[in-house]
C-alpha positions, 0 to 999 in steps of 0.5 A: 544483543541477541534479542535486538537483532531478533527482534529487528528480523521479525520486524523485516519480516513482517514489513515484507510480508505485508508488501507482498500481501499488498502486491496480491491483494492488489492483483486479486482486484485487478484479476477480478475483471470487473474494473480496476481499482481507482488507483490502478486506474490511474495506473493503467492509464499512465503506464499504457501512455508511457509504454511501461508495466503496471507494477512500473507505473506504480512505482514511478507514482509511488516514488512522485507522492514520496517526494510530495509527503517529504516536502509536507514534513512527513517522516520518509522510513525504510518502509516507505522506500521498500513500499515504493519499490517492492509493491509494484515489483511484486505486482508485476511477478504476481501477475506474469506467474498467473496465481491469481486467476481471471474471474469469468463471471460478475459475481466471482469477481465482485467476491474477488474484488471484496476479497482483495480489498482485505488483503490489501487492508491486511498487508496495510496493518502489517507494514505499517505495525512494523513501524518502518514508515508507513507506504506513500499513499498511507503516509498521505492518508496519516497526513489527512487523518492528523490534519482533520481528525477524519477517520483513516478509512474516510481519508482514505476512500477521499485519496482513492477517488481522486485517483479514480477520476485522474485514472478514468481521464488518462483512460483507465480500465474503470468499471462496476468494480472501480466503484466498489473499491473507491467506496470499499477500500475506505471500509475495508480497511477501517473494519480490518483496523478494528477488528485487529485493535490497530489503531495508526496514530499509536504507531511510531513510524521511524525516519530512515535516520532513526533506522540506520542511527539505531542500526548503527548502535548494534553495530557499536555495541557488537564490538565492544 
């Protein structure tokens, strides 16, 4: 019994340090200074139309492709609703704390940039190997990967342009990095899958049902 639960704190732990791994690759990009990510592109723009935070206008994007990757019959984890929440909460302290400074020059921040997107492809592996469900835009890259059978990283780099040209339309901070994130992210993350041995279709991604179900068995089994 005691394994189980053991067992199930690392698993915490690794979902939320993949989370804040994601949140701080993210603001590496930002802090760059050379063009925000496709994503937050959108972000910017949407959050600077709705007078709200960056971290708040990903949180209330995140919370809008839940909703569509449930109606696709995607499974819907503990991991995807933290992700919706946290990634964005954590942005936003990372950002008002001033860890990560503002690059000065072109080339510190193209290797802020590039640095950045391996974090995030880092805190990708960690949260999805958790096995809680994958984040809401990952859950439409497994979508896209099991529907055409294209690598995850080139399903990838799709999603993120699409949300590089709605960002640029709402007014997002586009620049030279904006380019080398929608076309990098897709590698970044692929190279950081192979050169961990991660592969996203082996992962089985618990349903919140599973979660509180099995969760609920060690209560059970704690009593008798």
């Amino acid at each position: 019994m005691s394994g189980s639960f053991t067992s199930e704190f690392f698993r915490v732990v690794r979902l939320f340090s993949g989370l804040f791994a994601f949140a701080l690759g993210v603001v590496m990009t930002l802090r760059a200074n050379v063009g925000y990510p496709p994503w937050d592109v959108f972000h910017q723009g949407l959050g600077m139309r709705m007078g709200i935070t960056i971290g708040q206008a990903n949180i209330l994007v995140a919370t809008v492709i839940v909703s569509s990757t449930f109606l696709m019959k995607e499974k819907i984890g503990v991991g995807t609703i933290c992700n919706m929440l946290f990634i964005g909460v954590f942005m936003d302290i990372i950002l008002s704390s001033g860890w990560v400074p503002l690059m000065r020059t072109f080339v510190s921040g193209v290797a802020m940039m590039v640095g950045g997107l391996f974090v995030v492809g880092m805190g990708t592996v960690l949260y999805m190997g958790s096995g809680y469900g994958a984040g809401p835009r990952d859950s439409l890259m497994v979508i896209l990967t099991k529907r055409t059978g294209k690598p995850a990283g080139f399903c990838r780099s799709c999603i993120e342009s699409t949300a590089l040209i709605t960002g640029w339309l709402l007014g997002g901070y586009a620049g030279v990095g904006t380019v080398i994130s929608a076309f990098g992210i897709g590698m970044a993350v692929q190279a950081v899958f192979y050169v961990l041995r991660f592969d996203v279709n082996k992962i089985r991604q618990e349903s919140c049902y599973e979660t509180f179900t099995r969760l609920g068995s060690f209560g059970g089994d704690a009593r008798l």
